[in-house]
C-alpha positions as CSV (number, residue, x, y, z in Angstrom):
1,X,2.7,12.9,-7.7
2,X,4.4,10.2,-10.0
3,X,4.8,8.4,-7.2
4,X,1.5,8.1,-5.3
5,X,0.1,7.4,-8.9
6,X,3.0,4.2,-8.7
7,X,2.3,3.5,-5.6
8,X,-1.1,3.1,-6.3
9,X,-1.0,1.2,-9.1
10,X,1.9,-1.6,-7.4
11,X,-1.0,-2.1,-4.5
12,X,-3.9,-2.6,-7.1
13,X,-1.5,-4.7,-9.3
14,X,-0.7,-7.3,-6.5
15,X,-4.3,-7.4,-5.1
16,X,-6.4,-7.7,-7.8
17,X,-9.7,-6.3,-6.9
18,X,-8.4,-3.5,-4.4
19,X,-8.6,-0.4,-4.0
20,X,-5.6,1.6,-2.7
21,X,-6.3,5.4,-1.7
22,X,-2.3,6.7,-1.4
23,X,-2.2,10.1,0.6
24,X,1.3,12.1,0.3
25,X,2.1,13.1,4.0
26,X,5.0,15.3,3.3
27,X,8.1,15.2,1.2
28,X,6.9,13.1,-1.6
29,X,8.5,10.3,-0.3
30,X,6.1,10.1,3.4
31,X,2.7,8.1,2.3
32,X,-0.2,6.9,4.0
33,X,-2.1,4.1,2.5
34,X,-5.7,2.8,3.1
35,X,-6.1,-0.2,1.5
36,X,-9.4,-2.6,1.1
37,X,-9.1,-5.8,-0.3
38,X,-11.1,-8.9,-0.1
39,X,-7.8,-11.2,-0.1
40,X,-7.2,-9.9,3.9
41,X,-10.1,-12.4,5.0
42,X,-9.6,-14.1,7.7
43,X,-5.8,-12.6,7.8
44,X,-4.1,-11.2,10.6
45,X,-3.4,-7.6,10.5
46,X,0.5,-8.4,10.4
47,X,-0.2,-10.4,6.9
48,X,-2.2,-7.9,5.7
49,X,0.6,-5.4,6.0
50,X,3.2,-7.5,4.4
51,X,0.8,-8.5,1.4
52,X,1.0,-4.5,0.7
53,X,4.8,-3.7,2.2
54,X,5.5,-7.1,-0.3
55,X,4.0,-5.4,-3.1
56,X,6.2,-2.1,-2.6
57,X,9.5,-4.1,-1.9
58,X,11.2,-2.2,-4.8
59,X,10.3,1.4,-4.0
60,X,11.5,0.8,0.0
61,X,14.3,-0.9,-0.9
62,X,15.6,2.1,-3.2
63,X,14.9,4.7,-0.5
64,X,12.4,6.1,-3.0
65,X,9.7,5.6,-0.4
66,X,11.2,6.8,3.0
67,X,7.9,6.4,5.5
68,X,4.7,4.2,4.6
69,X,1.5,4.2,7.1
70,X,-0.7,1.6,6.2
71,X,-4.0,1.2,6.9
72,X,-6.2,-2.2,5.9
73,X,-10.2,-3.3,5.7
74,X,-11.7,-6.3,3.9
75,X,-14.9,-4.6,1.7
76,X,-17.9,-4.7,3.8
């Protein structure tokens, strides 16, 4: 769980404001993201996912995080 609670916490930290739900898919190291963040106005989906892959750079990079789904919404 250590690291959904990271995982979590990374997204939130880069986008202040956010709100990251992290769902473990399997493994520990297989996570789904949903993600909703008022910075991804008027952004294309494709930014959107690298302002959160960006913030998660070191746990991919270390094979920590093996698979990452992410979804993304601007607050209503």
């Amino acid at each position: 769980m250590a690291l959904v609670d990271d995982v979590k916490a990374l997204i939130e930290g880069a986008l202040p404001g956010s709100t990251a739900e992290v769902i473990d898919e399997g493994g520990g190291d297989h996570l789904r993201v949903n993600v909703t963040a008022s910075q991804f106005e008027g952004m294309s989906r494709l930014e959107q996912h690298r302002l959160v892959k960006n913030a998660l750079r070191g746990r991919s990079d270390t094979g920590e995080l093996h698979s990452l789904s992410i979804k993304t919404s601007v607050p209503e």
